[in-house]
N, C-alpha and C positions, 0 to 999 in steps of 0.2 A: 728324619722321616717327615713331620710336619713342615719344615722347609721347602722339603722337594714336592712336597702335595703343593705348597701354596704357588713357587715356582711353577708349575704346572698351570694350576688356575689361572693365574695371571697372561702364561700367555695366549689359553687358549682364550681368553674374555680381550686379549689388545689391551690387555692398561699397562700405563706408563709405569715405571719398575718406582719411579721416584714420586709417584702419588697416594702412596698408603695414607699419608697424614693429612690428604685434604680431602673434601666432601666433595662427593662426585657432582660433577653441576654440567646441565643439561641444555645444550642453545633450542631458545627456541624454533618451533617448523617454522621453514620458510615457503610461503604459498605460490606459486608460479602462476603468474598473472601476464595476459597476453599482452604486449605492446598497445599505448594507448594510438589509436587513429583517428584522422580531422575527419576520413572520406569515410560514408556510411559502407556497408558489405553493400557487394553486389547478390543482387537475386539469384539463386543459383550456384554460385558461383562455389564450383566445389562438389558440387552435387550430384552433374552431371546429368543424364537427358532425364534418366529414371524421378530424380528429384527434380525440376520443373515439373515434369507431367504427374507427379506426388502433389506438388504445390497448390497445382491448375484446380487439381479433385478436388483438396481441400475447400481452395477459395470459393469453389461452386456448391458443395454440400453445405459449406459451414454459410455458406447466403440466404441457402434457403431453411437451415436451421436459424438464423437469425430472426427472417420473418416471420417465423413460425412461433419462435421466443417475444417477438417484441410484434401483436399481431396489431396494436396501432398504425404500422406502418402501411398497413393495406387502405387508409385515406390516401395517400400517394397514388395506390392502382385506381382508384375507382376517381382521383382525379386528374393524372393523367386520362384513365381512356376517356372523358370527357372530351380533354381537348383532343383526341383522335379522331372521336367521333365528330367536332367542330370542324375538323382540318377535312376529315374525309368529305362531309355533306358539301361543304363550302366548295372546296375543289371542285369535285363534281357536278356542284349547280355550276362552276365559270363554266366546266368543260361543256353543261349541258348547253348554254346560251349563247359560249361561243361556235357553236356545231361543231366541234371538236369530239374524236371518238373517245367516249370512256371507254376503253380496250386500245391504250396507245399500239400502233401498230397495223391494225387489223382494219383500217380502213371503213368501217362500222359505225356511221356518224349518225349520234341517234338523237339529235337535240331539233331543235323547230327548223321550221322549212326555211324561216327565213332567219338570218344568224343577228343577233341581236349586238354583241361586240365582235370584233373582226381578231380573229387570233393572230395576235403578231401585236397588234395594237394599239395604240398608248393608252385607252382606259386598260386594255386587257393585263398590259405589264403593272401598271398602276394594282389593278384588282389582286393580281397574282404577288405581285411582292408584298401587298397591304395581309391577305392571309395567311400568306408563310409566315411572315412576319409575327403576325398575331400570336400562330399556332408555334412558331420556333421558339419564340419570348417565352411562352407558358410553359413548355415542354422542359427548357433548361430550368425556370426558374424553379419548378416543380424536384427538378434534380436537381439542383443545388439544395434547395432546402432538404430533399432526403438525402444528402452527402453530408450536412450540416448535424441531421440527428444519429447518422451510422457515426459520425466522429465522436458526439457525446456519447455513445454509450461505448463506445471504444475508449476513450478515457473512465469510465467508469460512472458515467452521473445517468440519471433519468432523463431521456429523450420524450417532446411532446409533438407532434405535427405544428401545433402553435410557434414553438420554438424554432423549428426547423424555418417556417418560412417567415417569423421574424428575421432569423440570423442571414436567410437570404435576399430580404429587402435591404439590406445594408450592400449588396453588392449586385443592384437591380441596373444599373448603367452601366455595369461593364457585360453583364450577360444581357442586355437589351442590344450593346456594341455587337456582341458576337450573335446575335440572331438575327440581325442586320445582311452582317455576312454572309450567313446560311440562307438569309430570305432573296441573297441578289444570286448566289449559285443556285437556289430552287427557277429561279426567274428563267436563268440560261438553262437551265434543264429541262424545264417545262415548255419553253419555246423546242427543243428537239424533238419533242414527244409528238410535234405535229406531223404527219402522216401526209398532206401534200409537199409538204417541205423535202420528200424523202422520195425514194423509186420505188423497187416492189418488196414486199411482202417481208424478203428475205432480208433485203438490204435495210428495211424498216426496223427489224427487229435485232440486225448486228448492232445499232444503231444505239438503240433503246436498251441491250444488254450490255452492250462497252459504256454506257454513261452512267447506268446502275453499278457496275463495276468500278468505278471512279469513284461514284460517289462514296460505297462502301468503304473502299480504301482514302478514302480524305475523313472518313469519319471515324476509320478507327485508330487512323494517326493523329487524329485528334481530339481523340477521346478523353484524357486525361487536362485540357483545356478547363472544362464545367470546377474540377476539383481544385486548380491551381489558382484558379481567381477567387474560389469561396476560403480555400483552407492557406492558398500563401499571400494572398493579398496580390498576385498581381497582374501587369497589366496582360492587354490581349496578345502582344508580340512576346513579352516574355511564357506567357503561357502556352503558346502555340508551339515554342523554342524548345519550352520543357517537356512537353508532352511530349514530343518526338523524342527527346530523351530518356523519358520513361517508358516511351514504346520498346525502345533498342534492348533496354532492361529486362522486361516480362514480354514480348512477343512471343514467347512459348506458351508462359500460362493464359494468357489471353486466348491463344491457340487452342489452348485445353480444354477453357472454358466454353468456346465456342460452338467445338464438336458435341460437347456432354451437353452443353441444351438443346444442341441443336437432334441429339438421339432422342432426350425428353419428349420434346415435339413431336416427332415423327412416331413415335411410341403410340402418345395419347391419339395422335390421330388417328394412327390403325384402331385402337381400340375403339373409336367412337364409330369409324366406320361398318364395324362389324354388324350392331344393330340397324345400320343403314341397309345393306346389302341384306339381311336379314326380311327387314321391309319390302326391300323391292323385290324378293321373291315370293312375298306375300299376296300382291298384286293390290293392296290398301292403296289410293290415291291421299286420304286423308291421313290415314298414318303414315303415309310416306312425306308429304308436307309438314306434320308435325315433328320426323324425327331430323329432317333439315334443318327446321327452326331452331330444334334443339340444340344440332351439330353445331351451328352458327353461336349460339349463343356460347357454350362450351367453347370453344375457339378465341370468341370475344373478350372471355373472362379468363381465359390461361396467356391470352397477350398483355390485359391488361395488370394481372400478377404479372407476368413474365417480367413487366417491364421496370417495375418495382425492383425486383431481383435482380435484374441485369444492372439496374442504378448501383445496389448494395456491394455486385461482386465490383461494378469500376471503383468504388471506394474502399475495395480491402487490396485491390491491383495497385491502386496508388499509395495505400502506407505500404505493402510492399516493399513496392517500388524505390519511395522517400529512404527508407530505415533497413531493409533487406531482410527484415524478417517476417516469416508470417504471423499478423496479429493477434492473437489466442482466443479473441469470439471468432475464429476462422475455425481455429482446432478442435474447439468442441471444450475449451478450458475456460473456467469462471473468469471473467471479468474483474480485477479488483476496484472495489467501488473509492471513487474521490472521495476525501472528507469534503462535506458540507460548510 
């Protein structure tokens, strides 16, 4: 009877009939570990549309959660829109003294009777490339050095403004290269903008909207340019090369991110209008000037964040990009800090 029990036991348990005498021994788990790969993942890739436009959200909320964590970084807003404000005055004094209309287009020339440089020029291209120039040089180096401090604290160490545009002095000649660039396509752009150059009204403004259109699309192919020269060391050709590579990558979330600020915007400014419209049924000539000012200033200071932010998402689009994953100060997940 005890035979036939243990018979039984045995086979329902699978042991071998000729192991009573040795001590049951156990192999260790073996862990299932994915194939190593040389190529990083692709973005997305697997995800399908729902996860790129998952990604895009991320990388746009966790921006401005970023700012909002590391609020040093708003030295960046308030010194780019400096050079905004440099580039705007400046522009508009050429335009004003070369009797050119500030309202490309519109026919509308409101500068001295008698035109001081002749638009076309060679002081005028002279003048005009010398301020792009200026203002492009500032613009990028200003983003390079906040790409320089979204990296450190993306590796986990404390980010200063100091720092940032230390580490972008170090790569001041090749972003002075590429705003060279920018300053000789502003040249040929701004020579289109002239309105005798051009027929009527209509044809002025297909004109002037297909070269904004251009321009947009040269800049967001080569957006990833600024990061590639600060964070891989290289030069303008291969970085021009890469970006375009990195576009092909993320053009969705870029996508994503474009629309969602671009709903931002459009948001705040209803709202700000409200009180406008508010006024002007009031019939206040002084309160309706004051809430202008206001509007204006409100405007000034969500471009000059905005642009801050827009810097922080290009540099969470390019580790992306680089590594295929999203970064975890994207996600809303701590940071692990470098040792010291």
């Amino acid at each position: 009877m005890i035979f036939h029990l243990s018979e039984l036991f045995r086979k329902y348990r699978a042991w071998c009939p000729n192991s009573d005498a040795r001590p049951l021994r156990t192999a260790p788990p073996v862990l299932a570990t994915p194939p190593v790969t040389h190529n990083p993942a692709q973005p997305g890739g697997g995800a399908g549309g729902s996860g790129r436009i998952d990604h895009g959200i991320k990388l746009t909320i966790g921006s401005i959660r970023l700012l909002v964590r590391n609020r040093q970084l708003l030295w960046f807003s308030l010194l780019t829109g400096l050079v905004m404000i440099f580039s705007l005055v400046s522009g508009l004094s050429l335009q004003f003294i070369s009797g050119t209309a500030l309202f490309p287009g519109t026919g509308l020339a409101t500068g001295p009777a008698s035109v001081m440089i002749s638009h076309g020029s060679l002081p005028w291209i002279a003048l005009t490339f010398i301020i792009g120039l200026v203002g492009t040089f500032l613009t990028y180096y200003l983003l390079a050095a906040l790409i320089a401090c979204v990296s450190l604290i993306h590796s986990g160490r404390a980010a200063t403004v100091r720092d940032g545009l230390a580490h972008a002095g170090q790569y001041r000649w090749p972003l002075f290269s590429w705003a060279m660039i920018w300053a000789c396509i502003g040249v040929v752009f701004s020579f289109f903008m002239n309105p005798s150059t051009m027929g009527s009204v209509l044809v002025n403004f297909g004109i002037i909207y297909g070269s904004m259109a251009f321009m947009a699309c040269l800049y967001v192919l080569t957006l990833f340019v600024v990061p590639l020269l600060v964070l891989d060391n290289n030069d303008i050709v291969t970085a021009v090369t890469g970006s375009l590579s990195l576009f092909r990558k993320v053009w969705a979330e870029i996508l994503v991110c474009f629309i969602i600020y671009f709903l931002i915007v459009f948001v705040v400014m209803l709202i700000c209008l409200v009180p406008m419209i508010a006024i002007g049924f009031s019939g206040s000539a002084s309160a309706a000037v004051a809430v202008v000012v206001a509007y204006m200033l409100v405007m000034l200071i969500l471009l000059f964040i905005g642009s801050t932010i827009v810097g922080i998402t290009i540099t969470g689009l390019y580790l992306y990009g680089k590594t295929g994953t999203l970064p975890a100060m994207f996600e809303g997940k701590p940071v692990v800090q470098a040792p010291v």
